[in-house]
N, C-alpha and C positions, 0 to 999 in steps of 0.2 A: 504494500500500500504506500509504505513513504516514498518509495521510490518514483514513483506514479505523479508525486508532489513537485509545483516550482514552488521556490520562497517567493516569486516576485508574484502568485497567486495570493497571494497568505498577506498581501500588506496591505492593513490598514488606513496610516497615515507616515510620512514619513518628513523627515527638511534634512540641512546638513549634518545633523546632529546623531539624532536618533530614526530608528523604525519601529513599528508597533503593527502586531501581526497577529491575526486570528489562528493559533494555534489550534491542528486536529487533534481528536485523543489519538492513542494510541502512538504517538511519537514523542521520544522522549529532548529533556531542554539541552542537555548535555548526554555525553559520550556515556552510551549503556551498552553493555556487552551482548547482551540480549537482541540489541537493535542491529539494524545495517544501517540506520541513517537516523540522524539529530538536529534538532534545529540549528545548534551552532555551526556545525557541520556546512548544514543549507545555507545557512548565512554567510558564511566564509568565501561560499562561492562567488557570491556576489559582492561582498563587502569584506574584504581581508582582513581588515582588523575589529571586524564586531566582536563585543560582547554581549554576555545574556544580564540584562540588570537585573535579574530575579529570576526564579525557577517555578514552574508547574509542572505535580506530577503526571505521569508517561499518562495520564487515563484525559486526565482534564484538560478540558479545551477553553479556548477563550484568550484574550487581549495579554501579550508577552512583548515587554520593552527588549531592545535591544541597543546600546550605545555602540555608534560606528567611531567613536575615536576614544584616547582614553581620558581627555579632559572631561568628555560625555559622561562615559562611563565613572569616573569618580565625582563627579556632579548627582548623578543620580544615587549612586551607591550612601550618599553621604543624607540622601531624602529617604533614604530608606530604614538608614544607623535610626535617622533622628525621627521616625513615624509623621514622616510628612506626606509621603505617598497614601493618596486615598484607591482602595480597591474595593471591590461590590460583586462577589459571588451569587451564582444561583446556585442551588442546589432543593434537588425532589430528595421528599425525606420521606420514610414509611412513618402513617402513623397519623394525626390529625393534630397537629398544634397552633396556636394562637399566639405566637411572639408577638410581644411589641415593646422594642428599644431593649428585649432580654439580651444582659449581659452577661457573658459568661468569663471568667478570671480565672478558671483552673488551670495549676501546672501543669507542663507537659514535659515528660521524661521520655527522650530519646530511648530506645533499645535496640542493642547487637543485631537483633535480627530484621531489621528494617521496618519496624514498626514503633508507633509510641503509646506510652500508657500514660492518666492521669495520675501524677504522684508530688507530695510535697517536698519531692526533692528535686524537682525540675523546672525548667526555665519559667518565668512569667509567661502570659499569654493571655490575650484580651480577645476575643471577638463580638461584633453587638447583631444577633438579630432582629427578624421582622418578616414574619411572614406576607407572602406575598398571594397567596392563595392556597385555601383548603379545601383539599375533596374529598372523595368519600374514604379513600384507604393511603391519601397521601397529602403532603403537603408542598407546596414550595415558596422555599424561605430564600430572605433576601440576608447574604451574610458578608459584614466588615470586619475584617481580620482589622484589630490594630500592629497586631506587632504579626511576627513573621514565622512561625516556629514549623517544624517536618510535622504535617498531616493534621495541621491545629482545627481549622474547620471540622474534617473529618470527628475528629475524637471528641473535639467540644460538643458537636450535635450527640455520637452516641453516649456520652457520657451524659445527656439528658432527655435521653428517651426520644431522639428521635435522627436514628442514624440514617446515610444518607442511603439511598433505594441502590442495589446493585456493587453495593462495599463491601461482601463479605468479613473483610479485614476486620471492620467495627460493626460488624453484626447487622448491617444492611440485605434487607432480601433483593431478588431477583425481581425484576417486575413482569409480570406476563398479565398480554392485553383477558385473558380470559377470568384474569379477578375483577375489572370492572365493565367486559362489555357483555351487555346479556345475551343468550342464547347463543355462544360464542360456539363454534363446530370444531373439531379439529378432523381431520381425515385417520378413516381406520388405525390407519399404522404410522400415522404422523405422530411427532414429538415435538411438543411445545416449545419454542425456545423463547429466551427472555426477550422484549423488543428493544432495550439495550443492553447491550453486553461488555458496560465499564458501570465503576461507581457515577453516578450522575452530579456533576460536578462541573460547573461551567464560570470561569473567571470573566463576569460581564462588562466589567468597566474598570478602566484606571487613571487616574489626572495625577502627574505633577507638573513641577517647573522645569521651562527649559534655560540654557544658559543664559538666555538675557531676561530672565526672570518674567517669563510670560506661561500661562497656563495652559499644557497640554492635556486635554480631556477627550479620552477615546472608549466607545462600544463596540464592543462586537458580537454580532447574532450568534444565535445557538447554530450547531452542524444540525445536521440533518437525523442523526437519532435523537437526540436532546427538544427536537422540535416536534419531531412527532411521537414521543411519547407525550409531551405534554399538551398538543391536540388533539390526542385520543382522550384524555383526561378532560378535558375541554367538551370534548363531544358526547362523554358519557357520564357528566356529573350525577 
């Protein structure tokens, strides 16, 4: 699939500075052995000396800076030290919840085997929810990470009961169209499968400053599983 991919499809907005690019899932930010190809990678081709000013994991898609020089690159790195950068997750969550402005502050402890747990021995970490629509067996919440931490969305939802739909990691189910459309058929010897097939997890929005202190603010649509699960959802409330 990555291969299939230009980076010069994937951009958003761009000036002399920086690019900001609608990442797909299933490609990861940096060099993963598992992958044959990386966004850095992609960028490289076209931009020699980009960097990634932040990371999304291999699943999640959505809005990814990238600084094409290093005055860039340490300009933004230094809005990101100091919780200047604003960012706006979606994310489907199993489960029916009613955020609003809910804040969540639990630690997040890194673990050896690539996942984190909440524990009071681990870093700070802020995200504020708000749901953005409830339905009948799910939700979608609108989430701002303030600080930056591995998987902190992820863990802060299931650490309160509403982990994200298709996360196994944090205890997210599978979502299959036959729990909410009725009279849903499947053929004889057909097997269901999930209609997405990653944590659902979509990095919607992101603004900071560019070097001359002007405000870049950029969205990026859902791909195309992320959209139609949630117009199925739509259509069978």
């Amino acid at each position: 699939m990555a291969r299939k991919i230009r980076f010069e499809d994937l951009v958003l907005w761009e000036d002399d500075d920086y690019v900001l690019i609608n990442k797909p899932p299933f490609i990861s930010t940096l060099e993963d052995r598992n992958s044959p190809m990386n966004i850095l990678e992609m960028a490289r081709q076209v931009i020699p000396d980009a960097q990634v000013g932040h990371r999304l994991d291999k699943e999640t898609s959505g809005v990814l800076a990238l600084a094409k020089n290093a005055e860039a690159y340490r300009h933004l790195s230094v809005q990101f030290e100091q919780r200047k950068v604003n960012k706006e997750y979606h994310a489907l969550c199993d489960g029916i919840h009613d955020f609003k402005d809910f804040t969540v502050t639990d630690k997040i402890l890194k673990l050896s085997n690539g996942s984190v747990r909440i524990d009071r021995a681990g870093k700070e970490a802020r995200t504020i929810f708000n749901t953005l629509h409830a339905y009948k067996l799910h939700s979608l919440i609108r989430c701002q990470p303030i600080t930056g931490r591995m998987h902190q969305i992820r863990i802060h939802l299931a650490n309160n009961g509403a982990s994200i739909t298709g996360d196994p990691l944090y205890g997210g189910k599978p979502f299959y169209l036959s729990s909410i459309k009725r009279n849903y058929n499947l053929g004889k010897w057909e097997e269901e499968l999930p209609l997405i097939k990653r944590h659902a997890l979509h990095a919607h929005a992101l603004s900071f400053k560019d070097l001359s202190g002007n405000e870049v603010a950029v969205k990026a649509e859902y791909p195309k599983d992320f959209r139609v699960v949630v117009k199925q959802l739509d259509k069978n409330v």
